[in-house]
LOFI-325559 format. One record per atom (N, C-alpha, C): x, y, z; residue in one letter. Coordinates in pm, whole numbers, plus 50000, padded with zeros to 5 digits. Example, Ala and Ser with C-alpha at 12.3 -4.5 7.8 and 13.67 -1.06 7.14 Angstrom:
! LOFI-325559
513194943150780A;512304955050780A;513204967050780A;512854977550708S;513674989450714S;512905000350787S;
This chain:
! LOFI-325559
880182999718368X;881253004318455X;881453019418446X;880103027918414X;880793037618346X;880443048618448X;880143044518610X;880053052418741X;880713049018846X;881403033818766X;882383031418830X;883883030318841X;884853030618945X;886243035018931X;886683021718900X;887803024718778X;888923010718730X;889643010418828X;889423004118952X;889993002619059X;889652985819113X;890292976819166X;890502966119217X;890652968119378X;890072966919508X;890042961419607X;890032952419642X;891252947319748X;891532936019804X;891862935819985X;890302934719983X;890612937520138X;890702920920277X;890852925720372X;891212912620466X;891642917020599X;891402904220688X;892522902720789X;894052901720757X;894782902620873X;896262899320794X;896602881020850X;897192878820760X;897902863620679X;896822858920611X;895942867820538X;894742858520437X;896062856920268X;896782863220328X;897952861120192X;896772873420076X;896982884920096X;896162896720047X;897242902919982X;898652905320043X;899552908019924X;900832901019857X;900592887019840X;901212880719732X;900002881419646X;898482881719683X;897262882619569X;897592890319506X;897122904119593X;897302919419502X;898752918519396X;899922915819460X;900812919019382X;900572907719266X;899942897819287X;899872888519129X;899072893419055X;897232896919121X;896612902019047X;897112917918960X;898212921919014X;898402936818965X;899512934318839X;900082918818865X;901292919118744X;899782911618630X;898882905718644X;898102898218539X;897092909318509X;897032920718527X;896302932518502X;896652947118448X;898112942818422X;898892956918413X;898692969418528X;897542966018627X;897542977518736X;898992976218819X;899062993218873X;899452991218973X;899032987819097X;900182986719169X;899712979419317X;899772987119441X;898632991419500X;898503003119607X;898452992619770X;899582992419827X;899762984119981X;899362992620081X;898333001420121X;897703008120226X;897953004820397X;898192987920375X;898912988220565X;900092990320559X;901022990820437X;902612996320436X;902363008420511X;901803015120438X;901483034620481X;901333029220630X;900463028420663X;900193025820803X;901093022520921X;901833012120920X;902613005520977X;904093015920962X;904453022920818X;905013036220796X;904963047820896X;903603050820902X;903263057721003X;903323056921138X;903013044821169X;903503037521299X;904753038321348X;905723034521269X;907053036121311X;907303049221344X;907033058221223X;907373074021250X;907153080121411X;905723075621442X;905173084221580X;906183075021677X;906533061121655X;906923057221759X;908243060821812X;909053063521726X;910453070021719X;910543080621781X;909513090421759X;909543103521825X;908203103021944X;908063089221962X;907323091822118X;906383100022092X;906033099422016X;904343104721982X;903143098322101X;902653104422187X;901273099222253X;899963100922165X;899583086422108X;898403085822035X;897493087622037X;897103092622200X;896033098222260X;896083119222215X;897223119322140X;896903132922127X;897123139021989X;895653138321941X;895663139321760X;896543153521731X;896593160421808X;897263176021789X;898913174921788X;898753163921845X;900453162121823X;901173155521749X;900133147521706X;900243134221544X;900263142221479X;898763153221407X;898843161321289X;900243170421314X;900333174821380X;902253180421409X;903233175221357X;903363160621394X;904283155821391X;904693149621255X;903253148021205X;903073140221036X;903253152820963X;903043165920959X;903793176820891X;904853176220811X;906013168620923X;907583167420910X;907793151920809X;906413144020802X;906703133220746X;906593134320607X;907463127720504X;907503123920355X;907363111820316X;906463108120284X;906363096620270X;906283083820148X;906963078020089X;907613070219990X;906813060019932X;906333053619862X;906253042119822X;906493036819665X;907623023419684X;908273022919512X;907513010919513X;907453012619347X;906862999819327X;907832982819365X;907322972419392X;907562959619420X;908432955519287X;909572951019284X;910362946019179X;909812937019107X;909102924119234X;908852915019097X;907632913519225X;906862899619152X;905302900919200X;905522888919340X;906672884619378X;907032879119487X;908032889419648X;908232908619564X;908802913919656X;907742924519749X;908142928819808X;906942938819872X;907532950719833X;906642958519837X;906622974119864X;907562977319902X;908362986319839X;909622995019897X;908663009219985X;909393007620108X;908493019820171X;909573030920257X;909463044320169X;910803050420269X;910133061420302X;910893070020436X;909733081120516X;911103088820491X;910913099020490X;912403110120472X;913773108120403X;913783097720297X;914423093020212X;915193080820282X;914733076620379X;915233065620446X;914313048420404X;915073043120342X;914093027220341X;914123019820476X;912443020120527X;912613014920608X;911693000820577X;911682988520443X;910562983420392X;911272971420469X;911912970920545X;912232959720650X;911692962720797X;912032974720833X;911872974620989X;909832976120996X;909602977620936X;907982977720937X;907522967720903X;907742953220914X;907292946520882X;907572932920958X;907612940621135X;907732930821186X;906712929121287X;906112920021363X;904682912521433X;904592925921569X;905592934221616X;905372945221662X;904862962021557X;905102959521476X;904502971921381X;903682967221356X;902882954521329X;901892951521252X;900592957821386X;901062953021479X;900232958721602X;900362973221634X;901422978921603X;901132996021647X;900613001221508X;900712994921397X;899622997021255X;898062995021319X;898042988821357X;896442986521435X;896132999721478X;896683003821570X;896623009521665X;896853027721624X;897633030521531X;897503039421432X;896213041821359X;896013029421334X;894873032421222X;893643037721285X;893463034921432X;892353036421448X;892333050221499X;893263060221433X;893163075821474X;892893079921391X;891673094821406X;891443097721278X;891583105321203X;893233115621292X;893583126221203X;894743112321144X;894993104821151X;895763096821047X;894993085320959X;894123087120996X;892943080520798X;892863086720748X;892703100320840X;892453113120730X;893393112820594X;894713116520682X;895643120920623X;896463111320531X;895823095320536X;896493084120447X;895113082020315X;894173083720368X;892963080920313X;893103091820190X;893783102120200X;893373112820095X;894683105520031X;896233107520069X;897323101019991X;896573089919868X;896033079119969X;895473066619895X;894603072319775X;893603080519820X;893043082219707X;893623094319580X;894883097619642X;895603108119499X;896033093919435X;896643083819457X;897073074219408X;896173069119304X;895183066219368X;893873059119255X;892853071419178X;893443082719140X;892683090319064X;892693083918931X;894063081418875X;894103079118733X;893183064918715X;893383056418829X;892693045418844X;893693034118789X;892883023018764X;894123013318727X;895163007318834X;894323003618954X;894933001719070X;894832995519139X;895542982419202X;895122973719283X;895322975219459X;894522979319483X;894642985619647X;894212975719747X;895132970819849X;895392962319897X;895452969420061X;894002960020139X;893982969420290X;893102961620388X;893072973520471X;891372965820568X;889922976020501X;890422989920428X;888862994720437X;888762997820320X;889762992920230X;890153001920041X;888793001719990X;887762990219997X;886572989019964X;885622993519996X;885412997620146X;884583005620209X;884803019020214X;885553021720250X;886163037920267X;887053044620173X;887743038920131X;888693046920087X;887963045719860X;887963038719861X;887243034819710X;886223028119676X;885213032819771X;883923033519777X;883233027219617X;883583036519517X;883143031119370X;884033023319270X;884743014819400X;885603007819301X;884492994919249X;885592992219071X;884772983919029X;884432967419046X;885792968219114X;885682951119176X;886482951619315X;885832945719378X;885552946019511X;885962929319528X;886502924919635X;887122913919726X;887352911719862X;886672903019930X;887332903420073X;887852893920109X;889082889720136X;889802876220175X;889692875220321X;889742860020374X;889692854120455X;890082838220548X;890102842120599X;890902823320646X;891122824320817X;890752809920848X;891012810720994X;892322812521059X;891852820121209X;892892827321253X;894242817521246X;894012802921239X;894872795021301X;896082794021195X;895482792421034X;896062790520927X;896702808320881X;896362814320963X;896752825820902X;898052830720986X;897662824521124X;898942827221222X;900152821721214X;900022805621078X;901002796721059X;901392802520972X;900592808020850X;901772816520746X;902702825620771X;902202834720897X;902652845120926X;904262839721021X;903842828521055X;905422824121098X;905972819020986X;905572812720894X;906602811320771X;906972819820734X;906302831620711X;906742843620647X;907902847620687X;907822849120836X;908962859820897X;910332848320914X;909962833520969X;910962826220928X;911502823520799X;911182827520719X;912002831920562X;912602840120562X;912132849320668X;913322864620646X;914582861320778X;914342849420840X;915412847620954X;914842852721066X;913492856821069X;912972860421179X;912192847021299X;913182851221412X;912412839421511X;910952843521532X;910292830521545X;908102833321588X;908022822621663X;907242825421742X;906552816921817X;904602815521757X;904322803421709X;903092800521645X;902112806521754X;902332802921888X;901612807721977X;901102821621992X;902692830721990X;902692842222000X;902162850721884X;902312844121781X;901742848221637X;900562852421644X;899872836621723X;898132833821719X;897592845421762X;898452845821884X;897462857622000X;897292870321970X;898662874121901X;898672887221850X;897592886521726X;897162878821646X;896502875221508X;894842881221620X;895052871621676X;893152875621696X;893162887921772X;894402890321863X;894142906921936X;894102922821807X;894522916721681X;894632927121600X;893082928121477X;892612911621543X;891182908321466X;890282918321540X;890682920821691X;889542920121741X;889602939221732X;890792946921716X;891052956121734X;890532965221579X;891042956721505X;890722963221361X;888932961721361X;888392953021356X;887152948521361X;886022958221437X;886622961421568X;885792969021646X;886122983821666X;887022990121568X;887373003221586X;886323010421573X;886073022721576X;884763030321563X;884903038321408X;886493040521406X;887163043421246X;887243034021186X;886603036021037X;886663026720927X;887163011820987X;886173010521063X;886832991521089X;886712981120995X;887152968920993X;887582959820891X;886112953120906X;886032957520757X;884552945420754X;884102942620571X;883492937120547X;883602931220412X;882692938520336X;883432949520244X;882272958620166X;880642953920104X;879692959420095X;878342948220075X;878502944819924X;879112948119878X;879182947519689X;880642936419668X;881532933019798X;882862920519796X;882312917419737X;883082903919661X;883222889619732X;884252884219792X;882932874019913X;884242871919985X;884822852819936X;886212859119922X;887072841619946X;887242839820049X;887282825820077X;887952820520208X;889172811420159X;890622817220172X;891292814720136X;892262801020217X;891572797620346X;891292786320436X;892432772820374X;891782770820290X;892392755720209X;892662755320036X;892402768820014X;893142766719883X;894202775919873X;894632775619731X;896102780419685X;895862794219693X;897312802319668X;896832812819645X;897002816019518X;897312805019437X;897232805619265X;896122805819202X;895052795719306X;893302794819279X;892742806019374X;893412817119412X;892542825719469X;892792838819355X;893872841919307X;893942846119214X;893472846719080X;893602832419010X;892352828418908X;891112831418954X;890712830019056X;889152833519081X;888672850219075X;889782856119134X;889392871519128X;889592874318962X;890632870118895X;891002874318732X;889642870318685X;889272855918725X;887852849318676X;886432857518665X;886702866218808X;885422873018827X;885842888118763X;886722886718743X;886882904918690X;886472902218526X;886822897218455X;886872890318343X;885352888018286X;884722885118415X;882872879918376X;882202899218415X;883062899618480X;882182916918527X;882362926118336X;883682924218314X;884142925718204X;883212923218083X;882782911018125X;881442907517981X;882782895817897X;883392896117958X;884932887117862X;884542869117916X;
């Protein structure tokens, strides 16, 4: 391991359940836990507030100037990411089935990978980090030492994603879930920027039909054998 970064990647579509993983694997590892579509979806909100046109990178890099951007660690390994932009918490309003789509849609600009991609990687200098995304493995921590790509069909992933938000009191429609699920598959997937695809050194789970207690043991399992433990 000794060219490679003490770094953990956990990459995916979204509802492969990628950060209740990360945040378990990061409390059974002592790492911290790096949430990279928070930033994103962060960012998202910001341009959208001020009517940012995404078609004009000169006015994003402008506008992200004025941005500060926050992230506290997760209280316990069942909370998310505290995420605040100008000392404001906004780790609720970003995290609803409309940000998750203008996060798409952000990401695929590339004065803003730029400018999250370098953040991400001041984060993982010291190393010791569980980074949780669509490209942490490909792009952004290239020599990380264990590598993951989660996965599960769109259908099971569109049903969590309505449990999810119906836990927070949020109304979903399974339907509406679905459609948005594969329009953000098809968007992340085919960007020309760092699109979502499964680093060649992953592995990939298909997190489909099992727990996410046995998807967890399996990554500790495989870090553990990389380990020589």
């Amino acid at each position: 391991m000794s060219e490679k970064e003490n770094i953990i990647t956990i990459d995916g579509p979204a509802g492969v359940g990628k950060s209740t993983v990360s945040r378990r694997v990061a409390a059974a590892t002592g790492f911290a836990y790096l949430d990279t579509g928070a930033m994103y979806r962060a960012v998202g909100l910001y341009l959208k507030r001020h009517a940012i046109d995404l078609d004009n990178p000169k006015e994003i890099a402008y506008i992200l100037k004025t941005l500060r951007l926050e992230l506290v660690p997760a209280v316990n390994e069942h909370s998310d990411v505290g995420v605040f932009i100008n000392g404001e918490d906004v780790s609720d309003p970003i995290r609803t089935p409309e940000m998750a789509m203008i996060a798409s849609r952000v990401s695929a600009v590339p004065v803003v990978r730029d400018i999250l991609t370098e953040i991400q990687r001041g984060y993982g200098k010291k190393g010791k980090i569980v980074a949780e995304g669509r490209d942490t493995g490909t792009v952004v921590f290239p020599d990380a030492a264990y590598k993951f790509f989660l996965d599960a069909k769109p259908e099971e992933r569109a049903r969590r994603r309505v449990e999810q938000l119906q836990k927070k009191g949020i109304a979903a429609s399974l339907q509406q879930i679905l459609e948005l699920t594969l329009e953000r598959d098809k968007n992340d997937r085919s960007r020309s920027v760092a699109p979502l695809k499964q680093a060649d050194d992953a592995l990939l789970i298909d997190t489909t039909t099992i727990t996410l207690e046995a998807v967890v043991l399996r990554i500790l399992g495989e870090i553990a054998k990389k380990d020589g433990r």
